[in-house]
C-alpha positions in Angstrom: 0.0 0.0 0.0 1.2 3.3 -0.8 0.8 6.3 1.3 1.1 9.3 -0.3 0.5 11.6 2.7 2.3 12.7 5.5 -0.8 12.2 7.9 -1.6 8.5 6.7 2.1 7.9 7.2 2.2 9.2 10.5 -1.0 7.6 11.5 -0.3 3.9 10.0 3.0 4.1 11.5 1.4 4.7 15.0 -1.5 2.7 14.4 1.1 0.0 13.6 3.5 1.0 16.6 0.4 1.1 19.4 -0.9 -2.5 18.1 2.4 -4.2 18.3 3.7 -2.6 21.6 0.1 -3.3 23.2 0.5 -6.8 21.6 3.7 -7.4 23.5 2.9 -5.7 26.5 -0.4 -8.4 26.8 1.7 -11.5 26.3 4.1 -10.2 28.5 1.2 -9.0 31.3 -0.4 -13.0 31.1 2.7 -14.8 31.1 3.4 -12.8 34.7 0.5 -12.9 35.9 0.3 -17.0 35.0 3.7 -17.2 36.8 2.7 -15.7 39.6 -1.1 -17.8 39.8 1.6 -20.9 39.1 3.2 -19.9 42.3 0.6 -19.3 44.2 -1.3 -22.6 43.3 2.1 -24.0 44.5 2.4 -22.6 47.3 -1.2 -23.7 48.1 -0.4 -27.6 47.1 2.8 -27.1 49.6 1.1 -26.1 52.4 -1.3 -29.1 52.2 1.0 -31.5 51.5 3.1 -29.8 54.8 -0.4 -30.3 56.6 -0.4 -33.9 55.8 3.3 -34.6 57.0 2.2 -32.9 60.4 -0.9 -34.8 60.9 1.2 -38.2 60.5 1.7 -40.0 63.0 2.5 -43.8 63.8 0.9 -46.8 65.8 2.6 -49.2 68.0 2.8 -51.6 65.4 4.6 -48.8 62.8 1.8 -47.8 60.5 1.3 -44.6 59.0 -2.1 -42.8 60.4 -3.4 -39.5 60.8 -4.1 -37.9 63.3 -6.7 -35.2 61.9 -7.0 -34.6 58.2 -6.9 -31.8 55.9 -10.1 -29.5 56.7 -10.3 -28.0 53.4 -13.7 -28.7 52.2 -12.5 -29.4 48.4 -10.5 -32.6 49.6 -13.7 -33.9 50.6 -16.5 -33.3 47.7 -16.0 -36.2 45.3 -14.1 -35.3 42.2 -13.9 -32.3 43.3 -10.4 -31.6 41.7 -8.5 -31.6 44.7 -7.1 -34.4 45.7 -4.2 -35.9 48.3 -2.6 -39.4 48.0 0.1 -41.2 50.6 2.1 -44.0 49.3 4.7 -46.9 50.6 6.8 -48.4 48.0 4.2 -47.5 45.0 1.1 -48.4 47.2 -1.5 -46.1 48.5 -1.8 -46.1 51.8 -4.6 -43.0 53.0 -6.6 -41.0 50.2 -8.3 -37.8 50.3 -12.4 -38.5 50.2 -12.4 -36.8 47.2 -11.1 -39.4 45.0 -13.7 -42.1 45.9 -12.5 -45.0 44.5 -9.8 -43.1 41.7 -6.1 -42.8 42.4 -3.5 -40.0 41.0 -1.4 -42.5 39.7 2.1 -40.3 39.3 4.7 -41.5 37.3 7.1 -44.7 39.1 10.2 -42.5 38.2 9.0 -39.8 40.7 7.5 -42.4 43.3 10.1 -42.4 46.0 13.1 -41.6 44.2 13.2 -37.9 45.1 12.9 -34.5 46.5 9.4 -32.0 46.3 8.9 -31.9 42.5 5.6 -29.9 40.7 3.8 -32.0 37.5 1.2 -32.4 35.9 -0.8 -35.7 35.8 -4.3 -36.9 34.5 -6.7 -36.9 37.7 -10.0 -38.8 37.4 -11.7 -38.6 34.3 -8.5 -37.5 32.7 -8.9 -34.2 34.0 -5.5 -32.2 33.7 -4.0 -31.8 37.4 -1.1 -29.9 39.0 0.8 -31.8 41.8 3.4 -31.3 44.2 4.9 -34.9 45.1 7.5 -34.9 47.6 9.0 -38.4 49.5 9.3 -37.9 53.3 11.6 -39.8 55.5 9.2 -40.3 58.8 11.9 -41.0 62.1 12.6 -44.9 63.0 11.1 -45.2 59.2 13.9 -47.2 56.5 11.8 -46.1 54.0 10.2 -42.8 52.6 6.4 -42.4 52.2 5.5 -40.3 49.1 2.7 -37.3 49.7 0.8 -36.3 46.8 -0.9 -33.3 47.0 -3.2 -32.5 43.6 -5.3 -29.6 42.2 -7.2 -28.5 39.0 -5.3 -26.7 35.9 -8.3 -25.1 35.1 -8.6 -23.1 38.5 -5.0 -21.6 37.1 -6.2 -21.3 33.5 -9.2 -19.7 34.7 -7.9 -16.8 36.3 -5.6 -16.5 33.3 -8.4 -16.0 30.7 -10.4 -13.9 33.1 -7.0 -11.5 33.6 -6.4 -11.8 29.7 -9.9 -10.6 29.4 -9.2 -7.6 31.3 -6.2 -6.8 30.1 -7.6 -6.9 26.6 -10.6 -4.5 27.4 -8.3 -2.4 29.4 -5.8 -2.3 26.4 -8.1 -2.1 24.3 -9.8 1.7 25.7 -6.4 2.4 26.4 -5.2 1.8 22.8 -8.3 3.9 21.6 -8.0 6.7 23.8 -4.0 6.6 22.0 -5.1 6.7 18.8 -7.6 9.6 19.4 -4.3 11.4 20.9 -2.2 10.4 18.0 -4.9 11.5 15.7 -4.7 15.3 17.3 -1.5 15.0 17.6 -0.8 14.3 14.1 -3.1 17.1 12.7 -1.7 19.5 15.3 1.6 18.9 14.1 0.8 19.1 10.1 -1.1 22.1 11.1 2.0 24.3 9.5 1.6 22.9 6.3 -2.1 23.5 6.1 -1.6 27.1 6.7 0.9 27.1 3.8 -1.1 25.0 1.5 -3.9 28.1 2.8 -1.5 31.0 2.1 -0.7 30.0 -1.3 -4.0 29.8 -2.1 -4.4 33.8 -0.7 -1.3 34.3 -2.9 -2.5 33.0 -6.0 -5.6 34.8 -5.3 -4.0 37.8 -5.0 -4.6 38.2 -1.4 -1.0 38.0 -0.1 2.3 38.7 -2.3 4.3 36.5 0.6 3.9 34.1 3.1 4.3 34.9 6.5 7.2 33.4 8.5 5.2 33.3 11.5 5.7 29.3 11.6 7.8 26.6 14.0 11.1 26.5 13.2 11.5 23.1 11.4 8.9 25.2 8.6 10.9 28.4 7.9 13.1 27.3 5.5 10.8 25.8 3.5 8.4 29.3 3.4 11.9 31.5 2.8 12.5 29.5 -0.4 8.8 29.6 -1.5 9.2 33.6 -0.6 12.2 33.7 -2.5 10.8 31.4 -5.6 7.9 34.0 -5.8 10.0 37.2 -5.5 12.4 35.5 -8.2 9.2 34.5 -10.4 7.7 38.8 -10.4 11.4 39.7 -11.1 11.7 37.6 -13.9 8.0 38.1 -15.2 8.5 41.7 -15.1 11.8 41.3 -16.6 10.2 39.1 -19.4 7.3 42.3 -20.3 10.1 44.8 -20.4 11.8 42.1 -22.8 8.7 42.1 -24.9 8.2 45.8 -25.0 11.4 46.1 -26.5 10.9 43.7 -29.0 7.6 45.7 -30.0 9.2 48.6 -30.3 12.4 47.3 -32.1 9.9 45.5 -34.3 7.3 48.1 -35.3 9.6 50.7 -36.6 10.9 48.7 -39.3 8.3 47.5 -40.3 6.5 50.7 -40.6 9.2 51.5 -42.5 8.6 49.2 -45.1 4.7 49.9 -45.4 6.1 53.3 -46.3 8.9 52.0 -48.9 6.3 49.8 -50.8 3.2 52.1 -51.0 4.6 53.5 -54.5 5.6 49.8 -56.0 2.5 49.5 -58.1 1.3 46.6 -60.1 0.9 43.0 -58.5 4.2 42.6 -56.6 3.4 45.6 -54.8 0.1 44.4 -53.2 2.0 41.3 -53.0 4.7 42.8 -50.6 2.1 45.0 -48.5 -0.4 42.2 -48.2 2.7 39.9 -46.4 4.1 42.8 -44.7 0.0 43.6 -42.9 0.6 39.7 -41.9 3.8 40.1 -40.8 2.7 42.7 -38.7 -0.5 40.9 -37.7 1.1 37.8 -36.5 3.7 39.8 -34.7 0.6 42.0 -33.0 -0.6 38.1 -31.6 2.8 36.8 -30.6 3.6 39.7 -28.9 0.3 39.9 -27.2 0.4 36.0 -26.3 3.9 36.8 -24.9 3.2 40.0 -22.7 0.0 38.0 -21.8 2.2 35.0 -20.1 4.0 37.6 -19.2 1.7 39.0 -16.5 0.4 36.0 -15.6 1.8 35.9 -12.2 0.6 35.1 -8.8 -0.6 38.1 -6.1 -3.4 39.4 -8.3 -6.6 41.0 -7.5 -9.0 42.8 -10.0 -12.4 44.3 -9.1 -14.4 43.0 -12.0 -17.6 45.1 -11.4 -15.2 48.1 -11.7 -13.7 47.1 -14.9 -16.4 46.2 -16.3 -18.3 49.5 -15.6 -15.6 51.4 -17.0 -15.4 49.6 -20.1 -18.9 50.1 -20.5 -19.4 53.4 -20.5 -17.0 54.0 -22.9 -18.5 51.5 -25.2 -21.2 53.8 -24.6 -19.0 57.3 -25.9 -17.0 55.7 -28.3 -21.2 53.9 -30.1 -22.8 56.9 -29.1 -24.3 57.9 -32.4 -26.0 54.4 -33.1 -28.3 54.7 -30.2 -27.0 51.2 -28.3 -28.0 50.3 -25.0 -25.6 49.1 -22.9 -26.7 47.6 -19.6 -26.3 45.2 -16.5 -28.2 42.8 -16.2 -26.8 41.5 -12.8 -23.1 42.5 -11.7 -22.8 40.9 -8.0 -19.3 42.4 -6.5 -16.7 39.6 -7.1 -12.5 39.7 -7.5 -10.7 37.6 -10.2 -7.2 37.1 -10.1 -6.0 38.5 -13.4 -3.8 41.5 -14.5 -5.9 44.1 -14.5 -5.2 45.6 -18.3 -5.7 41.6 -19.2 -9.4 42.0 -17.5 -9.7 44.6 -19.4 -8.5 43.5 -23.0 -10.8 40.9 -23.0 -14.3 42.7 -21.6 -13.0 45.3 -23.9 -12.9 42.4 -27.3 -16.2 41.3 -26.3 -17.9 44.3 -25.5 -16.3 45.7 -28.7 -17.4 42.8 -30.7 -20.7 42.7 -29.3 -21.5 46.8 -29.7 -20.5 46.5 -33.8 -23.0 43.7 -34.4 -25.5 44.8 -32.0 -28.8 46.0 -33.7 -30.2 48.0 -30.8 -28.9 46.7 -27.1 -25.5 44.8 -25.4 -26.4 43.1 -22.1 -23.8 42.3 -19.8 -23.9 40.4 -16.5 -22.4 37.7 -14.6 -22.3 35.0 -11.4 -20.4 33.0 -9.8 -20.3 29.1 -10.0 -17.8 26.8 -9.0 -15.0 28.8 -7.7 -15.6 30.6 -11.5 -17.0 34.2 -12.7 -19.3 33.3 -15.5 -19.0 36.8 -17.6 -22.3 36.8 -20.1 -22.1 39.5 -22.9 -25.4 39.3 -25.1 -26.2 41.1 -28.5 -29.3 41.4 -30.2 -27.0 41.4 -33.8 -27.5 38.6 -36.4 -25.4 36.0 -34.4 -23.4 33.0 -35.5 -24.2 29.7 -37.1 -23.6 26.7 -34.2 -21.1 25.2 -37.0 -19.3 28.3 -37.0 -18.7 29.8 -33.5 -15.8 27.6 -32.8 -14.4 28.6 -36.1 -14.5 32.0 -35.4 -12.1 31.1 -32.1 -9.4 30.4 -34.4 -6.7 33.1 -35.0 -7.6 35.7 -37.1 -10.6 34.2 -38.2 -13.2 36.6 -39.7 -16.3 35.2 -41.1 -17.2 38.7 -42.7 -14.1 40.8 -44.2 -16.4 43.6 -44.5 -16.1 44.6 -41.2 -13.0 46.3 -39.5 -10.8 44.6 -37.2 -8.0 42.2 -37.6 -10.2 38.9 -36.5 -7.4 38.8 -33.7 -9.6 39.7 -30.9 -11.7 36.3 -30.2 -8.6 34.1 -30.0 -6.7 36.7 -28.3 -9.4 36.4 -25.1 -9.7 33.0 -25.4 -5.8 32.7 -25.3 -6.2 35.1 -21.8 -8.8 33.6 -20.6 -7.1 30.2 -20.8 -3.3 31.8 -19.7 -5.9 32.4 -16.5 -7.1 28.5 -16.2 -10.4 30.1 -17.5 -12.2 29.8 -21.2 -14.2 31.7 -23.6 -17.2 29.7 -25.3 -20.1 31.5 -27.9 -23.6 30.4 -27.8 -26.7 31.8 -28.6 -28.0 34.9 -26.4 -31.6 35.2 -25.4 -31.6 38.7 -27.2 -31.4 36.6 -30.5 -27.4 37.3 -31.3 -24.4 36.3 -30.0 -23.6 35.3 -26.3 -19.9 35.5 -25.3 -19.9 33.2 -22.1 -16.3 33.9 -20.4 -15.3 32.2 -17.4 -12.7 33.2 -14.8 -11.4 32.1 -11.8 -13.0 33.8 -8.9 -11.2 35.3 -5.7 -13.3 34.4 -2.4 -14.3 37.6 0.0 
């Protein structure tokens, strides 16, 4: 599995550390706490078989008797599990009342050849036992007598299961109550990224030009190079539209100079030569445009696109003022983009300017916001465009009537904007009856 953040990582990591440490920590809490019930169960078998040597005693005639026996109750319940067993020479010679009519049966190696030893035997009805056998040498005896003292595994295994129990639960809520830390623990400490991953987001909205170093320690390096990649990006771009100015300029003068030279060759090589020198100067007009355009593409922007649109449309409304247009709003909610300002402006300005010299009586413009996007909606009432035809007239100096002035460059030049932008430009058909510009631009939040 591959973990491509740096919370997942830190959490699967933990989540893996917690499991196996907790893991460990159990078996290692049950095989203690087994010991110690071992011991204890030993201890208990001991002290019975000790109770048995001190209630020996002998008659006259040398046999073994006792004088009281064990008063533990579970010696006396048949089959209870507890049991106690004193042999001569592999012979039984007193029994607990528990056993009935049963016998422990320990292995001949152990019978009488020993000191106190702890096994495990099979007990009536093969039930597992624990038992401490032990060969006592009574005085004016020549031979030992071998006590066997007997209880239930399953008292020890018991107790085990019901401690592993707890333990589990308590591990368990324990290990929860972990991962709940280690989950606010983790976010806490990727908190500094989030507020960078946030401030470049108010940066390439136009909200900040920096970030702010106001971060832990181990994140300032990282925010001084992103400070010092932006700084060197603006440097550059502003160094790239001084680049292209200079081009324009050292571009336009000789090539006005040749529109001069050829406007007295007559004949056909003459309109020859002018008609390649208008598309020379044409296709340098887009290129340079495209290249100032990518130019000011840059991060930190901020335009007020009610305000720019405004101004633009009143003087549409000068510059058409003897056609008797109507230019108006049809809804203008306040909302930022994050474009270059003269950019804004030489697109609302192609579209309103496309839109005024088609229109028959009105221009309607207006916009919202959807999806993070301004949708800008300039409407004509003007004889439109064919469906088949709109996204030809997108293409670069595309003009489906040569009648009309213009170069045909302003369509693709605001769609090659809008796009520079990560927006688009799209025609349809407005409800007026003409042509719909529908131009969509990233919005700036607040």
């Amino acid at each position: 599995m591959k973990l491509r953040s740096l919370k997942s990582r830190l959490i699967w990591t933990s989540l893996v550390w917690v499991a196996l440490s907790f893991t460990i920590s159990a078996v290692v809490l049950i095989a203690i706490f087994y010991s110690h019930i071992e011991r204890r169960f030993d201890n208990f078998l001991v002290s019975n078989l000790e109770e048995l040597v001190a209630a020996s005693e002998f008659a006259p005639d040398g046999s073994l008797y006792l004088s009281w026996r064990p008063s533990d109750p579970q010696f006396i319940r048949p089959l209870s599990g507890w049991y106690w067993e004193i042999l001569l020479d592999g012979k039984i010679k007193h029994a607990s009342l528990s056993l009935l009519d049963s016998t422990l049966a320990p292995p001949v190696s152990v019978v009488g050849s020993g000191p106190r030893e702890f096994l495990d035997l099979a007990g009536p009805e093969n039930a597992p036992l624990r038992a401490v056998v032990q060969n006592i040498h009574f005085p004016n005896t020549d031979r030992p007598f071998t006590l066997v003292v007997a209880g239930p595994l399953s008292d020890i295994e018991k107790d085990v299961w019901r401690f592993g129990g707890m333990v589990a639960i308590t591990l368990s809520v324990l290990g929860v109550t972990l991962l709940g830390i280690i989950f606010v623990q983790v976010g806490f400490g990727l908190r500094p990224l989030r507020l960078i991953k946030q401030r470049l987001a108010e940066v390439r909205a136009g909200k900040l030009s920096q970030l702010s170093e106001d971060a832990p320690s181990e994140v300032q390096p990282v925010i001084r190079e992103l400070n010092e990649v932006l700084e060197y990006n603006t440097r550059l771009l502003e160094r790239a539209r001084s680049q292209v100015g200079n081009l324009a300029h050292a571009l336009k003068i000789p090539l006005t100079i040749l529109r001069s030279e050829v406007r007295d060759v007559e004949g056909e090589r003459g309109g020859l030569m002018r008609t390649q020198i208008d598309a020379i100067d044409r296709n340098v007009d887009h290129y340079l445009k495209r290249a100032r355009i990518s130019g000011r593409a840059t991060l930190g922007l901020r335009t007020d696109l009610r305000a720019t649109a405004g101004e633009l449309l009143d003087s549409m409304k000068l510059l058409h003022r003897g056609r008797n247009l109507t230019l108006s709003f049809s809804r203008a909610p306040a909302v930022h983009v994050p474009i270059d300002p003269q950019d804004l402006e030489e697109m609302i300005g192609n579209l309103l300017d496309n839109a005024c010299k088609w229109a028959a009586t009105q221009v309607v413009v207006g916009w919202r916001v959807m999806d993070g996007m301004a949708v800008v909606e300039i409407g004509d009432d003007g004889p439109g465009i064919a469906e088949d035809q709109r996204a030809v007239v997108l293409e670069r100096g595309h003009r489906l009537d040569e009648t009309a002035p213009g170069s045909g460059l302003g369509l693709d030049i605001t769609r090659e904007i809008a796009e520079t932008y990560r927006g688009s430009l799209e025609l349809d058909r407005a409800p007026q009856g003409g042509l719909l510009a529908r131009l969509r631009l990233p919005a700036v939040a607040g």
